[in-house]
Structure formats: C-alpha cells, structure tokens
C-alpha positions as CSV (number, residue, x, y, z in Angstrom):
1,X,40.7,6.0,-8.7
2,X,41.5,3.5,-6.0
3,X,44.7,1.9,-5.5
4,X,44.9,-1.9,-5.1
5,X,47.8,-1.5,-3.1
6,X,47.1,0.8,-0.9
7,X,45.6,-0.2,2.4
8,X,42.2,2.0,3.4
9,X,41.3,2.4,6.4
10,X,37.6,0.9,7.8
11,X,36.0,4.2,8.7
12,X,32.4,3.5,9.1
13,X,29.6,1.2,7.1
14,X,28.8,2.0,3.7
15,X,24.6,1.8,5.1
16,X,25.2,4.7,7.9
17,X,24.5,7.5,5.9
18,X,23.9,10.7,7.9
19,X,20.5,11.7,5.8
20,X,17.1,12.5,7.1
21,X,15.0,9.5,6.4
22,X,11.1,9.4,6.8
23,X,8.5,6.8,7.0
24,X,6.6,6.0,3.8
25,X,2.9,5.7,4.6
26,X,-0.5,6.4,2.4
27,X,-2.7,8.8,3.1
28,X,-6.6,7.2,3.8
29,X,-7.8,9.0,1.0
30,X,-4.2,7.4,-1.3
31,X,-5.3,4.2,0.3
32,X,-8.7,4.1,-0.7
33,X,-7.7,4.7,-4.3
34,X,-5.3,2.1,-4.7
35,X,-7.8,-0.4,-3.3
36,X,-10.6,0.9,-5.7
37,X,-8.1,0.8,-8.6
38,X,-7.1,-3.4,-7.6
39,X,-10.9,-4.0,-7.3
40,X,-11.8,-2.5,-10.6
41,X,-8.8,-4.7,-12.4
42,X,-8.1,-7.8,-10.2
43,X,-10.3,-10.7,-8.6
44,X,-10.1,-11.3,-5.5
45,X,-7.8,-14.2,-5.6
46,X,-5.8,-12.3,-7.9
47,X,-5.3,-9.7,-5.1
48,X,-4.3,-12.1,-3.1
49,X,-2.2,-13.9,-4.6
50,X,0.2,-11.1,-5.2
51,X,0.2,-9.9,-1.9
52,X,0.7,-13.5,-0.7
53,X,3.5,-13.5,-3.4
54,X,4.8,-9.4,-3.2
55,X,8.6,-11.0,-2.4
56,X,8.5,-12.9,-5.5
57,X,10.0,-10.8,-9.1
C-alpha cells in the first residue's frame, strides 16, 4: 500500500517498459482468409463502412 503522505519520487514513465515488442502483421496466406471470410458475410458497403468507421465502438 501507498502512502498519501509520503512523497515518491518521479523515476521514469509508467509507458517505458523494458519488454521486447514486435510488429503485428498478417501473413498473405492470414490475409487472404480474413478477406474471403468479410466477402462471404458483408457487402461491399458494409466492408467499408466499418473500415471507414474502425475508430468508432
């Protein structure tokens, strides 16, 4: 437990996390099925609508 009267020192940001981190990317052949799986249950102005739309919840 933290004190509320004790003064802590700023020792670093809370996002600098010394972790490996990698870039998250499809493979073709992942890519490919998503696309067939959106073709087979959206229209096309379905599709993009939600990508014109992905920020909304």
């Amino acid at each position: 437990m933290l004190s509320v009267d004790t003064l802590y020192p700023a020792a670093g940001s809370a996002y600098d996390l010394d972790v490996e981190s990698h870039e998250l990317m499809a493979s073709a052949g992942e890519a490919a099925d998503i696309a067939a799986a959106l073709e087979n249950t959206l229209s096309a102005d379905e599709i993009n609508k939600s990508v014109a739309t992905w920020y909304q919840v």
